[in-house]
DRENNU-228768 format. One record per atom (N, C-alpha, C): atom name; x, y, z; chain; residue number from 1. Coordinates in steps of 0.2 Angstrom, whole numbers. Layout:
<atoms>
atom  px  py  pz  kette  nr
CA  X  Y  Z  A  NUM
...
</atoms>
This chain:
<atoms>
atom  px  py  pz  kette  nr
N  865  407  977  A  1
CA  871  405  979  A  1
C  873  398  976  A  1
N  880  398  976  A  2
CA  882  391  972  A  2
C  890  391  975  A  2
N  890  382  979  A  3
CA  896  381  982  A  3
C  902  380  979  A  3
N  907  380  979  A  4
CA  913  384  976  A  4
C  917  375  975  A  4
N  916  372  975  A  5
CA  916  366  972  A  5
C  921  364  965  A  5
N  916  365  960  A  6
CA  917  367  954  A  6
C  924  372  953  A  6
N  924  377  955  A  7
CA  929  381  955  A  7
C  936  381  958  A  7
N  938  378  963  A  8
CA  943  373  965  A  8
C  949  374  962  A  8
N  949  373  956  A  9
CA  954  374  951  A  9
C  957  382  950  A  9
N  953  388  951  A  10
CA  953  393  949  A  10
C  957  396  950  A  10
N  961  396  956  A  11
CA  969  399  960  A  11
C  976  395  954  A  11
N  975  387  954  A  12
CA  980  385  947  A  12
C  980  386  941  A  12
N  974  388  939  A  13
CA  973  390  931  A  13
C  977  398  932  A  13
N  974  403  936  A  14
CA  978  407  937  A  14
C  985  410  937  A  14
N  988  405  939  A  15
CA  997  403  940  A  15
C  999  401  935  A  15
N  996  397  932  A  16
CA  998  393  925  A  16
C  997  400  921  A  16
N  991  403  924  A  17
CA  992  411  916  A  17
C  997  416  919  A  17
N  1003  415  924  A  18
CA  1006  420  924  A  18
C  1004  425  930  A  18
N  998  425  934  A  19
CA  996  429  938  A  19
C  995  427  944  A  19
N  996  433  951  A  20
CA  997  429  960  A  20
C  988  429  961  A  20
N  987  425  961  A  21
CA  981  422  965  A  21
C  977  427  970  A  21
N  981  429  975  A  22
CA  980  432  982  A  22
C  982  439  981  A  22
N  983  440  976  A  23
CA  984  448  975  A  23
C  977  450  970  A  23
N  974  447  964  A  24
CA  968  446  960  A  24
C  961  445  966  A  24
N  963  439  970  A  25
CA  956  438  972  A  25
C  953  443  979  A  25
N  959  447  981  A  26
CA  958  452  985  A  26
C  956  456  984  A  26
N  957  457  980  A  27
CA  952  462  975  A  27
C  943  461  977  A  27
N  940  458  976  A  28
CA  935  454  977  A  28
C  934  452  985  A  28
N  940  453  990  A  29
CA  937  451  996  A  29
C  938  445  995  A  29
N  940  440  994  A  30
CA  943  434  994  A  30
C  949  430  995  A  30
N  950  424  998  A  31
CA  956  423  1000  A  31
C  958  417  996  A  31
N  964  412  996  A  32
CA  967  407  992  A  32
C  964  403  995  A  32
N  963  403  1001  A  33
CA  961  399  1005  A  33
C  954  396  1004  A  33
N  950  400  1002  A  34
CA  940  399  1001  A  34
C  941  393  996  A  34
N  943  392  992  A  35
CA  945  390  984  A  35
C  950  381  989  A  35
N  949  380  996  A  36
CA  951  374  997  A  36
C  945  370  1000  A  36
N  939  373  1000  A  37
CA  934  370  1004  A  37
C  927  370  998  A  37
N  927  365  998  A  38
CA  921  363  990  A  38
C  914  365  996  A  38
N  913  366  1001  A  39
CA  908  367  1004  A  39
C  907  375  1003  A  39
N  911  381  1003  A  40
CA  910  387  1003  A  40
C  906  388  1000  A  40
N  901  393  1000  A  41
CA  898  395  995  A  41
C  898  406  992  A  41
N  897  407  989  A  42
CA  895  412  983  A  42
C  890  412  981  A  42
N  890  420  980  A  43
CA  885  422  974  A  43
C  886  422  966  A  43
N  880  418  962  A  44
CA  882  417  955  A  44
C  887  426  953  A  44
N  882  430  954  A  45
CA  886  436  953  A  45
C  890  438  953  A  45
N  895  436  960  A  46
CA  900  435  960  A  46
C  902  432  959  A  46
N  902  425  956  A  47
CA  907  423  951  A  47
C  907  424  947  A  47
N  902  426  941  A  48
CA  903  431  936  A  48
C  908  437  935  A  48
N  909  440  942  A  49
CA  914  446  943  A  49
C  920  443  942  A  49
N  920  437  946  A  50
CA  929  434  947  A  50
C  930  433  940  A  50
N  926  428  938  A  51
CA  927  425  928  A  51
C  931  431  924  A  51
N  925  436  927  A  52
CA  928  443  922  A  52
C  934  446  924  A  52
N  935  448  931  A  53
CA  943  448  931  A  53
C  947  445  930  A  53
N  946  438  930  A  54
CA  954  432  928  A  54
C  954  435  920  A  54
N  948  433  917  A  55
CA  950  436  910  A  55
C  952  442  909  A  55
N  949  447  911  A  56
CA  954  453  908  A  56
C  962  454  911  A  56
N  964  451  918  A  57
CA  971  450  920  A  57
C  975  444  917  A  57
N  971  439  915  A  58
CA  976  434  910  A  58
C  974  435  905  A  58
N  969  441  901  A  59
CA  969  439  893  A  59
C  968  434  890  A  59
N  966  428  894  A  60
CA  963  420  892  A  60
C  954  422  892  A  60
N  953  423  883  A  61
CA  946  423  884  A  61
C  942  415  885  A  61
N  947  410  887  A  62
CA  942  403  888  A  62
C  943  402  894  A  62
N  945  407  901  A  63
CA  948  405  906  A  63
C  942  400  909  A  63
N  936  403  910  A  64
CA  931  398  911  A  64
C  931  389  909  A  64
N  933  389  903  A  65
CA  931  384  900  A  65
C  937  379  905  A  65
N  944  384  905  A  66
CA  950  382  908  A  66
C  950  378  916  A  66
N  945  381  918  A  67
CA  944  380  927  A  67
C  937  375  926  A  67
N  933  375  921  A  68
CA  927  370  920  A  68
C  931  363  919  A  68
N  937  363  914  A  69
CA  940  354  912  A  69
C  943  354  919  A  69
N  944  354  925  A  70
CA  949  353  932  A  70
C  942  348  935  A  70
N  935  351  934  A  71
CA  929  348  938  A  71
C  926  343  935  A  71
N  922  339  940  A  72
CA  920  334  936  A  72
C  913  333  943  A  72
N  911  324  940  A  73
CA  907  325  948  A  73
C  909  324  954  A  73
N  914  324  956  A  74
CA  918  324  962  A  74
C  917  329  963  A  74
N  915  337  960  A  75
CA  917  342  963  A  75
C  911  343  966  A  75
N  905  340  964  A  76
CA  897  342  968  A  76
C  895  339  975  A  76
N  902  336  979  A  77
CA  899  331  983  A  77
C  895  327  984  A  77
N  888  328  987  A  78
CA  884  321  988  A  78
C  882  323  981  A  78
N  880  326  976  A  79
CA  876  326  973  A  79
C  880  323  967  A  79
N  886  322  969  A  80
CA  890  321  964  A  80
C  892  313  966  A  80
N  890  311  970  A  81
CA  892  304  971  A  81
C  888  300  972  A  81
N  881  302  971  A  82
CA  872  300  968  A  82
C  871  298  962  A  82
N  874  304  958  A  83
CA  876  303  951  A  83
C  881  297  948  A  83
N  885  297  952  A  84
CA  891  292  951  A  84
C  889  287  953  A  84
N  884  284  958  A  85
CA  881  277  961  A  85
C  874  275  957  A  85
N  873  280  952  A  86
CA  865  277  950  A  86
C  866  272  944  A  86
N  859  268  944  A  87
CA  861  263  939  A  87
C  864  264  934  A  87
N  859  267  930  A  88
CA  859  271  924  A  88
C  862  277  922  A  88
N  863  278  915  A  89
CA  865  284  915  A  89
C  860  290  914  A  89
N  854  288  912  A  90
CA  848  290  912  A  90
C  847  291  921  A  90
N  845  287  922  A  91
CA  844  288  932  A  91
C  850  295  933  A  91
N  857  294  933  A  92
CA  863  298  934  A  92
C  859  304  933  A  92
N  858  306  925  A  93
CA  855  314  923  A  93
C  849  316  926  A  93
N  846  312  929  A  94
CA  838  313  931  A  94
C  839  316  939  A  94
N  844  313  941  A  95
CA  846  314  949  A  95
C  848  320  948  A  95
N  854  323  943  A  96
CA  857  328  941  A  96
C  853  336  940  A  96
N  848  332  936  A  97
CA  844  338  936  A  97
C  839  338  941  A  97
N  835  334  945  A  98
CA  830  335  951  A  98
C  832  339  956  A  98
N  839  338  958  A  99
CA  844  342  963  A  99
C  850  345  963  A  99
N  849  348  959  A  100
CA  855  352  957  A  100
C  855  357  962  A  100
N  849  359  962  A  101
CA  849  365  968  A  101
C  851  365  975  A  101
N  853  357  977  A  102
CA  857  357  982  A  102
C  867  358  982  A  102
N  868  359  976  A  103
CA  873  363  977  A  103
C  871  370  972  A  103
N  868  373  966  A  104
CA  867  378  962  A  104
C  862  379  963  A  104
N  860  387  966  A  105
CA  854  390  966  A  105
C  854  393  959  A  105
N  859  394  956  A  106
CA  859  400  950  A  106
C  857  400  944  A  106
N  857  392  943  A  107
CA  855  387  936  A  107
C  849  383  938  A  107
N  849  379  932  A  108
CA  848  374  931  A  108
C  847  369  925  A  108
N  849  362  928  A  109
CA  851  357  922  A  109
C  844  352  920  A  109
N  845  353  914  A  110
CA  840  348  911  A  110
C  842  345  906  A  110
N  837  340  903  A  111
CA  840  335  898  A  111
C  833  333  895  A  111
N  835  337  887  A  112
CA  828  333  882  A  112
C  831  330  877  A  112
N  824  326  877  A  113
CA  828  318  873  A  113
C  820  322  866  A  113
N  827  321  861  A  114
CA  824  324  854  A  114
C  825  318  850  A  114
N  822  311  848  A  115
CA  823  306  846  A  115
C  829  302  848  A  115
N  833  301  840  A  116
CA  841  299  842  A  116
C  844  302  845  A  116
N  843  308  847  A  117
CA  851  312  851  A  117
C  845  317  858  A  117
N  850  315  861  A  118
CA  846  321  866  A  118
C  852  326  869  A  118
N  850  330  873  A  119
CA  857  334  876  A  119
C  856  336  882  A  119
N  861  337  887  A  120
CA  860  338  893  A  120
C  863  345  894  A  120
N  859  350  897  A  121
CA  861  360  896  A  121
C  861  360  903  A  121
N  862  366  901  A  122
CA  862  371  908  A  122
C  858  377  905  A  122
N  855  379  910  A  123
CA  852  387  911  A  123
C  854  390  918  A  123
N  856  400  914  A  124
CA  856  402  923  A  124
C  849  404  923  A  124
N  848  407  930  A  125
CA  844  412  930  A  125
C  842  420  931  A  125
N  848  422  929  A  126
CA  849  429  929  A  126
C  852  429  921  A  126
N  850  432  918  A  127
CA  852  431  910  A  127
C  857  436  910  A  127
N  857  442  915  A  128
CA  862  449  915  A  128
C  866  447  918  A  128
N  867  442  921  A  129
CA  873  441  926  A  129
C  880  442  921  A  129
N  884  445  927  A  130
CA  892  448  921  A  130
C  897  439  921  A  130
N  899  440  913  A  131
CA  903  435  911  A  131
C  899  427  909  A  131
N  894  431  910  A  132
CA  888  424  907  A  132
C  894  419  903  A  132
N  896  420  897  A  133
CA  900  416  889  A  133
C  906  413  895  A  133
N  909  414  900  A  134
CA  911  411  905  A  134
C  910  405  908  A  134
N  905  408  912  A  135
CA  902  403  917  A  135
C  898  397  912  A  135
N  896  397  906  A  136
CA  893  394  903  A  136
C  898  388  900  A  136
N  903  391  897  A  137
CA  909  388  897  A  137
C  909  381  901  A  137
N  913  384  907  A  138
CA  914  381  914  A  138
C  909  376  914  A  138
N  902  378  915  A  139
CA  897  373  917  A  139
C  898  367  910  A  139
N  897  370  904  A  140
CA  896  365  899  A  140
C  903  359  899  A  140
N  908  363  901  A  141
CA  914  357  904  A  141
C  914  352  909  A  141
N  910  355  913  A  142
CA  909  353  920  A  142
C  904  346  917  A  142
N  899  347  914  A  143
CA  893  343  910  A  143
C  898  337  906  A  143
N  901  337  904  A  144
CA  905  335  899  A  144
C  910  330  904  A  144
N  913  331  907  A  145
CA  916  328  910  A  145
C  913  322  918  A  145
N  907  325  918  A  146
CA  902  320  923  A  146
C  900  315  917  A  146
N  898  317  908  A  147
CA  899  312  904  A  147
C  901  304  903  A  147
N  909  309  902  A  148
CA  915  305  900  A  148
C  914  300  905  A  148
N  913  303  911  A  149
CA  915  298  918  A  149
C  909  291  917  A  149
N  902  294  913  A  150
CA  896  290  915  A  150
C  898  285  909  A  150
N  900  286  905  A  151
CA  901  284  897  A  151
C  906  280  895  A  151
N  913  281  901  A  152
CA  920  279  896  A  152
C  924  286  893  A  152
N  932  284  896  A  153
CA  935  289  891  A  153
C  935  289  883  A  153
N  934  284  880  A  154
CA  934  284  874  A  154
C  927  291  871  A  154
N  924  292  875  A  155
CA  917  295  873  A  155
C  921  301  872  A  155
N  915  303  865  A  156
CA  913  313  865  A  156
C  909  313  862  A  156
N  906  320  863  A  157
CA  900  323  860  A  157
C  900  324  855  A  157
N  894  320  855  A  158
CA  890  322  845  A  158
C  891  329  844  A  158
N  889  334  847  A  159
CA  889  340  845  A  159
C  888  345  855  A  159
N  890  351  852  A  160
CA  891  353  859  A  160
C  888  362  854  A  160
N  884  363  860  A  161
CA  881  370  859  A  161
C  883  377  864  A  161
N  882  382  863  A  162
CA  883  386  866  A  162
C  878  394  865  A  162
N  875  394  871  A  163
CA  870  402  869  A  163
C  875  410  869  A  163
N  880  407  866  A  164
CA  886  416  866  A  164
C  889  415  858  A  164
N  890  422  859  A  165
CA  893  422  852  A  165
C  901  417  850  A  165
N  903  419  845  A  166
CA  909  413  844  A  166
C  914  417  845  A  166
N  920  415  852  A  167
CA  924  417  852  A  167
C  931  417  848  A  167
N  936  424  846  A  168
CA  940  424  843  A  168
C  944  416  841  A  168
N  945  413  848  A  169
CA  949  407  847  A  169
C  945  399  848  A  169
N  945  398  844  A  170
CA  941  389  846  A  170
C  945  384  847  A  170
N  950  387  845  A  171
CA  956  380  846  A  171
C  955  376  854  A  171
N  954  379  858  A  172
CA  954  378  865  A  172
C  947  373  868  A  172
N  942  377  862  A  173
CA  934  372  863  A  173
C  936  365  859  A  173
N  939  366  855  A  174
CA  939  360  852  A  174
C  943  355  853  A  174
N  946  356  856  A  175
CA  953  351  859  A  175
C  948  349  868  A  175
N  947  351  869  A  176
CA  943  348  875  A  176
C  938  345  875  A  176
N  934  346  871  A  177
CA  925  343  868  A  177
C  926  338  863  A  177
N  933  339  858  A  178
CA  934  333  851  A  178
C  930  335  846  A  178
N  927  340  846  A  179
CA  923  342  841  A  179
C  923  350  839  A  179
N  921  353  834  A  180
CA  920  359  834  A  180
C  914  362  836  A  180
N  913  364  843  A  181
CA  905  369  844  A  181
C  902  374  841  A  181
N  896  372  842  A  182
CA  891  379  840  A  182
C  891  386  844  A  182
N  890  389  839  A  183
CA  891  394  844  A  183
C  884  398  842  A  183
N  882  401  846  A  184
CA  875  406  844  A  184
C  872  403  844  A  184
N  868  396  848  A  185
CA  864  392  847  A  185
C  857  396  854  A  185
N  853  394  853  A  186
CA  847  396  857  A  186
C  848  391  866  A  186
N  851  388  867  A  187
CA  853  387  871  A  187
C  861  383  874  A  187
N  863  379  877  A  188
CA  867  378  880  A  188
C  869  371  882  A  188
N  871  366  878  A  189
CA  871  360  880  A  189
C  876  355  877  A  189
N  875  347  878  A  190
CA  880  345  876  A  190
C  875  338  871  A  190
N  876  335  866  A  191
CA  871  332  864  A  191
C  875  325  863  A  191
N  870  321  864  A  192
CA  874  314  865  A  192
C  867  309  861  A  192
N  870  302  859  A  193
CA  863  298  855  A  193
C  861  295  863  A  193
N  852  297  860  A  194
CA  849  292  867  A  194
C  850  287  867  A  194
N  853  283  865  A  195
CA  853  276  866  A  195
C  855  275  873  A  195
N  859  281  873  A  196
CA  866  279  879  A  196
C  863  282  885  A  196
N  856  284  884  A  197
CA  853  282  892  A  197
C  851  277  895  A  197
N  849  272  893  A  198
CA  852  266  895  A  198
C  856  263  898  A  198
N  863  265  895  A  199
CA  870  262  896  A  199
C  871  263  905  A  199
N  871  258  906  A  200
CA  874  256  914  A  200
C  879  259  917  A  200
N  881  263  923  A  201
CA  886  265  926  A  201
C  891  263  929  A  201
N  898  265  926  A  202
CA  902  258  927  A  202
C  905  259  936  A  202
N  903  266  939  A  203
CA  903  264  946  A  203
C  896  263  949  A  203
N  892  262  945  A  204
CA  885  260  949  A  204
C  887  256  957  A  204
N  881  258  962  A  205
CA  882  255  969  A  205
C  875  256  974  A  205
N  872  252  974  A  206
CA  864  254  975  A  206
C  866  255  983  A  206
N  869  254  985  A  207
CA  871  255  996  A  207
C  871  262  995  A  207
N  878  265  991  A  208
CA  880  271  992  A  208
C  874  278  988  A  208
N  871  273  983  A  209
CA  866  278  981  A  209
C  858  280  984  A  209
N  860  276  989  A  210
CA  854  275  997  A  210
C  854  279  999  A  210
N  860  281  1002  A  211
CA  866  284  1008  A  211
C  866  293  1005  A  211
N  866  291  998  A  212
CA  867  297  995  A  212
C  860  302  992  A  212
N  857  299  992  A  213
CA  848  301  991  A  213
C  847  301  996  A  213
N  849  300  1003  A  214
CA  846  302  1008  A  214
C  848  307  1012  A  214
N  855  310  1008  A  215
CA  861  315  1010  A  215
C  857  319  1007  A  215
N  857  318  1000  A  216
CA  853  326  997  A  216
C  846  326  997  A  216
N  839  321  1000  A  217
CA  836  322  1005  A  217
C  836  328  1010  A  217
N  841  326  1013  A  218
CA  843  331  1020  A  218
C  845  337  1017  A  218
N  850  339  1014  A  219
CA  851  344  1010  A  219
C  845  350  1010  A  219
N  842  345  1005  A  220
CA  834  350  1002  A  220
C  831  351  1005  A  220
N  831  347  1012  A  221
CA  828  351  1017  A  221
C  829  355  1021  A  221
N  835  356  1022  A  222
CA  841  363  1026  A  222
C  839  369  1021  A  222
N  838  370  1014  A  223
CA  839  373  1010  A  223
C  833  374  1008  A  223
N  827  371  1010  A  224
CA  821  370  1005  A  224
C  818  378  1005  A  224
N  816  380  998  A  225
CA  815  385  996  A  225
C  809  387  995  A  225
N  805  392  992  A  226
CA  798  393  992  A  226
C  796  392  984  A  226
N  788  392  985  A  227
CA  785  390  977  A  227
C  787  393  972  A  227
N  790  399  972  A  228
CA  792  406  968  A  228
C  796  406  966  A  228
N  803  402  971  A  229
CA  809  399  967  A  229
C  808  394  962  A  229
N  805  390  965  A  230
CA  804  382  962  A  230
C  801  384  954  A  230
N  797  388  954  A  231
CA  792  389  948  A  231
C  797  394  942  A  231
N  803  399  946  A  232
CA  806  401  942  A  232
C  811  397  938  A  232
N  815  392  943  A  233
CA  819  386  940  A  233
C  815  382  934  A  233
N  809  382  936  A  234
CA  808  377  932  A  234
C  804  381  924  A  234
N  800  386  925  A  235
CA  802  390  918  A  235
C  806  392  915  A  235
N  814  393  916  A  236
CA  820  393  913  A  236
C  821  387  910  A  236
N  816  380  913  A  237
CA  816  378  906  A  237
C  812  377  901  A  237
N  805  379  905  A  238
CA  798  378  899  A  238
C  798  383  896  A  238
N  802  389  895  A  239
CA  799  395  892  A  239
C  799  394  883  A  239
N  807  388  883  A  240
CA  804  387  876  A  240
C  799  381  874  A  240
N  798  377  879  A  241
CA  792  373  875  A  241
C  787  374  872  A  241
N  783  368  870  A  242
CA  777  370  866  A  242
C  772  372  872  A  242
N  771  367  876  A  243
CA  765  370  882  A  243
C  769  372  890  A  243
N  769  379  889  A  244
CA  772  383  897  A  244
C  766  385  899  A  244
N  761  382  899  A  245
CA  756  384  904  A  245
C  757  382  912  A  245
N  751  385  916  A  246
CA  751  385  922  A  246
C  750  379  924  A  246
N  744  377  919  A  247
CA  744  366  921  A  247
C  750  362  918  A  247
N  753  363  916  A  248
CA  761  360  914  A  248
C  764  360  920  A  248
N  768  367  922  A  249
CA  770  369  926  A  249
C  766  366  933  A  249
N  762  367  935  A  250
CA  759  362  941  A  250
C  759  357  942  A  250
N  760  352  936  A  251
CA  761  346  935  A  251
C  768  343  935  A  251
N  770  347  933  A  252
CA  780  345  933  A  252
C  782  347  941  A  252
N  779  351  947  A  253
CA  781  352  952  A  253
C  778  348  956  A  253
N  773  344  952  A  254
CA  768  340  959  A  254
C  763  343  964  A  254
N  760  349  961  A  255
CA  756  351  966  A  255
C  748  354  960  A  255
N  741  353  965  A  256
CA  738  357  960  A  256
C  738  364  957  A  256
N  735  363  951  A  257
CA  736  371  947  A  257
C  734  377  953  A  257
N  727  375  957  A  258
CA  724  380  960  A  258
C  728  383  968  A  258
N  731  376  969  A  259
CA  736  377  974  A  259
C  742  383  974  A  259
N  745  380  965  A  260
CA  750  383  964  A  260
C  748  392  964  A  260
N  743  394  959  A  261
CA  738  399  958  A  261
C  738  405  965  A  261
N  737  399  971  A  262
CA  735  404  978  A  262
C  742  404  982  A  262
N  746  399  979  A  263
CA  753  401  984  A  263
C  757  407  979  A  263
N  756  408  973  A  264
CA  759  414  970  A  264
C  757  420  971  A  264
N  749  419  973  A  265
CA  747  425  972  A  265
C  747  429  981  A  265
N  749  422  987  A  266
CA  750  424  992  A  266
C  758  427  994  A  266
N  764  425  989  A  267
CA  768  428  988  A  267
C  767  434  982  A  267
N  762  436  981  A  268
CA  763  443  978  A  268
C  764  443  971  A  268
N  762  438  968  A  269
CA  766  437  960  A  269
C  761  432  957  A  269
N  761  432  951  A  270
CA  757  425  947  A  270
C  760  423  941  A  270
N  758  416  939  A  271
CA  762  413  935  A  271
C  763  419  928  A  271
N  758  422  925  A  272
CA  759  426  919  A  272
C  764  430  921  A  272
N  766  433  927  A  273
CA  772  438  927  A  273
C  780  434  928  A  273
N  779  428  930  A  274
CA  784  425  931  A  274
C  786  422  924  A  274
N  781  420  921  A  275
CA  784  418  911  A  275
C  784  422  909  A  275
N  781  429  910  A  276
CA  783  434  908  A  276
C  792  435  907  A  276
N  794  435  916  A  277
CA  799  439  917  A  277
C  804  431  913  A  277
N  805  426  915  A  278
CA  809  421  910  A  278
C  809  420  902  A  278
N  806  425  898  A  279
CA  805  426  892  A  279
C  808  429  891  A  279
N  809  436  897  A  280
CA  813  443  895  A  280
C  819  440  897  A  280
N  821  436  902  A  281
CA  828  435  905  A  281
C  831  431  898  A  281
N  828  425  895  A  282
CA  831  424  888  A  282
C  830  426  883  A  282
N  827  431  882  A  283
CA  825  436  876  A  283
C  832  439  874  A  283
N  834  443  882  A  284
CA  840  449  884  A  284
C  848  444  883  A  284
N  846  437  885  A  285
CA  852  432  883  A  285
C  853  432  878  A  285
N  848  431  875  A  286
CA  851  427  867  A  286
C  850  435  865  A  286
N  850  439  867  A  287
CA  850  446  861  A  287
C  858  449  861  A  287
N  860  449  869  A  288
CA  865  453  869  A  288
C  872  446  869  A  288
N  871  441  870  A  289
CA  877  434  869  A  289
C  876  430  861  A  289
N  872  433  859  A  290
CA  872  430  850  A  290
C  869  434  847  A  290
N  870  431  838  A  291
CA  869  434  835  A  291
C  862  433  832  A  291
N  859  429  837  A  292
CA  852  425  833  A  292
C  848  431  832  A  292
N  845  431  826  A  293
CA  839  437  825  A  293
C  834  437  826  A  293
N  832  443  829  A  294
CA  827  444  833  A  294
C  821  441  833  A  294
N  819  439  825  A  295
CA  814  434  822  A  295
C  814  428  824  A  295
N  821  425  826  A  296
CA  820  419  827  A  296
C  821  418  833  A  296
N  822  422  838  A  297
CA  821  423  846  A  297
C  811  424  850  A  297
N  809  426  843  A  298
CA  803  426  844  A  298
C  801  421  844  A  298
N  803  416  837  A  299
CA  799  408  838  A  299
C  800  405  843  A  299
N  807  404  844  A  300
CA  811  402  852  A  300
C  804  402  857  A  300
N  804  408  858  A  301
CA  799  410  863  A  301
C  791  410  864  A  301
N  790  405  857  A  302
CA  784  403  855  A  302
C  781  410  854  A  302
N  782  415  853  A  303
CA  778  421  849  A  303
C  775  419  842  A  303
N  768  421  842  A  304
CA  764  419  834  A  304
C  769  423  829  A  304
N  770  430  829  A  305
CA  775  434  827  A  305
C  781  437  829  A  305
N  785  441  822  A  306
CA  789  445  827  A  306
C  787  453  830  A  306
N  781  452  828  A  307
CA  780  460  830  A  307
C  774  458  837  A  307
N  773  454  837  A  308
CA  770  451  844  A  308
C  777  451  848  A  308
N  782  449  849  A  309
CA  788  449  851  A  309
C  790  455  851  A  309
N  790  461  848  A  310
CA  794  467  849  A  310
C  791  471  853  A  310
N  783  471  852  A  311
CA  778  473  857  A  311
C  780  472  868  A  311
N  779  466  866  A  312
CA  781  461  873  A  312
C  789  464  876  A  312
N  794  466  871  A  313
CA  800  468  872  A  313
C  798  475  875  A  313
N  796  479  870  A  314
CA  795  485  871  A  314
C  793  487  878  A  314
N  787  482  881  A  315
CA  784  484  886  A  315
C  789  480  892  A  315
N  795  475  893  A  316
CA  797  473  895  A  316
C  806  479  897  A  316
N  805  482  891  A  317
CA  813  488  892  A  317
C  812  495  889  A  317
N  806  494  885  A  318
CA  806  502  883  A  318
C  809  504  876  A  318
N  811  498  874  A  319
CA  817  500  867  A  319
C  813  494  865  A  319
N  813  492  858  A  320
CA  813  486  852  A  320
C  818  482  855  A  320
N  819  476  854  A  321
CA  825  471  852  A  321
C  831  472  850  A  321
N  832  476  841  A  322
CA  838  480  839  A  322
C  843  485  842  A  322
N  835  490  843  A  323
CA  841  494  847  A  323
C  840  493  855  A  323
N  840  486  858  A  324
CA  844  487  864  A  324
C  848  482  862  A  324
N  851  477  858  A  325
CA  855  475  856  A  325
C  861  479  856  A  325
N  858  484  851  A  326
CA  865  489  848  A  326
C  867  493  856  A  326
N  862  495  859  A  327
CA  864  499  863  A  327
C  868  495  871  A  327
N  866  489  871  A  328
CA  870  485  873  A  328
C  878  483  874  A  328
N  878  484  867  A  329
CA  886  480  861  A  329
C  888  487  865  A  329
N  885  494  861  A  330
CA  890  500  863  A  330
C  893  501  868  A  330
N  889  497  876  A  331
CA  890  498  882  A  331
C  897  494  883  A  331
N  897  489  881  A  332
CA  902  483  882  A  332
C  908  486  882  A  332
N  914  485  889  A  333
CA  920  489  889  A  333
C  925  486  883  A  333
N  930  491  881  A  334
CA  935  487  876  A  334
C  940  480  879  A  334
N  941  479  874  A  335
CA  946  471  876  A  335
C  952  475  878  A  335
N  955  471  884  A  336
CA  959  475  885  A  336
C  967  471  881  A  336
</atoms>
């Protein structure tokens, strides 16, 4: 689930493209009204369904991106004004990604620092979710604008990434980012020099970020979820590192390995099916939203080769890599 916050904007973008709000979102079982309360919440899947019908009814393939520039961290509530009172801007993104889950079940935000530059992404957790190149959109906007705020308007990104293929028009990504993005990149993020984790936050406020840590405190506890969840967040983002093991993984959750080991296996599952299934959830992302070759989706995912990867595929879908690529593409409905 993910509270409707961020999306806020999505009734205005609509109008601005020509189309009645309340006639589109009825469709869906929704009203004009859900879209007044940053508290409601949805399923990622369904928002995926919405993204996909504003686009085929306004024919705006960046609606996403259009409804991501209206949000910022004002739209996260507490999580968004924890972010907004921490010292640092490094403290900010650390807050950002430890709890993101008190408002988004369906991602999650991380930030790796690669010497000079580091970048702050997002991952979902459902790689098949419909309208993914949308909702990535949106989020990476959303990212980009909790920035600007932490940083100064003057600021933009070094470079900005995206796990989907490159859309017919970029004009649109480019005027809002200041730069021209990648597209087809193996994930999803916005890249900035680390220096500027350091840089002080110009609304920093130690009372309210008290106040606010002790809100999203409360939160995580109303919402608090089992080991199974925690463990699949958190391989969506180990799966590309160098060490995804189970001792990594139990160490980044705070609990021991043998702990972790007997509450997986008490829910039914263990760590090798769940790295399993987060290899294949972005094996099938980056196969059917880029154009990256299947060779190098295999290093991605730390395979010695690629036929050690086509293996893993095989037994994950029953086809190779290519041809469920291709057979993917052929599915895809025409542009309307």
């Amino acid at each position: 689930m993910v509270r409707a916050g961020p999306l806020l904007a999505l009734p205005a973008v609509l109008r601005s493209l020509g189309v009645d709000p309340p006639e589109l979102l009825a469709e869906l079982g929704l009203t004009e009204s859900f879209f007044e309360d940053p508290e409601n919440t949805l399923s990622m899947a369904m928002g995926g369904r919405l993204l996909g019908l504003c686009v085929g009814r306004t024919g705006c393939e960046h609606f996403g991106l259009l409804v991501g520039q209206h949000a910022g961290a004002s739209s996260l509530g507490a999580l968004g004004y924890l972010i907004r009172s921490s010292a640092t801007v490094g403290d900010a993104l650390a807050a950002f990604s430890r709890h993101l889950d008190v408002q988004d079940q369906g991602g999650t935000v991380w930030v790796d620092s690669e010497g000079s530059h580091s970048i702050l992404g997002y991952t979902l957790f459902d790689a098949e979710v419909e309208s993914l190149d949308q909702i990535m959109a949106c989020a990476i906007a959303i990212g980009t604008n909790i920035l600007r705020s932490l940083f100064g308007p003057p600021w933009r990104p070094d470079d900005v990434l995206f796990a989907f293929s490159r859309p017919r028009r970029v004009g649109p990504y480019e005027r809002f980012f200041g730069v021209q993005p990648r597209f087809d990149a193996d994930r999803s993020g916005i890249v900035f020099r680390s220096s500027l984790l350091n840089a002080p936050v110009p609304s920093a406020d130690f009372l309210l970020r008290k106040l606010m840590e002790e809100r999203v405190r409360e939160l995580k506890r109303i919402s608090e979820d089992d080991v199974v969840a925690r463990i699949r967040r958190l391989l969506r983002i180990m799966v590309t590192s160098p060490d995804c093991s189970m001792s990594a993984a139990a160490e980044r959750i705070g609990i021991p390995r043998r702990t972790l080991n007997r509450k997986l296996a008490v829910a039914g599952t263990t760590f090798h099916q769940q790295r399993e299934e987060a290899r294949r959830e972005l094996a099938c992302q980056l196969l059917e939203n880029t154009r990256t070759a299947a060779t190098d989706i295999a290093e991605i995912l730390g395979y010695a080769d690629s036929a050690s990867f086509t293996r893993a595929f095989q037994r994950w879908t029953g086809s190779t890599p290519v041809r469920w690529r291709v057979s993917r593409r052929h599915s895809q409905p025409m542009d309307p």
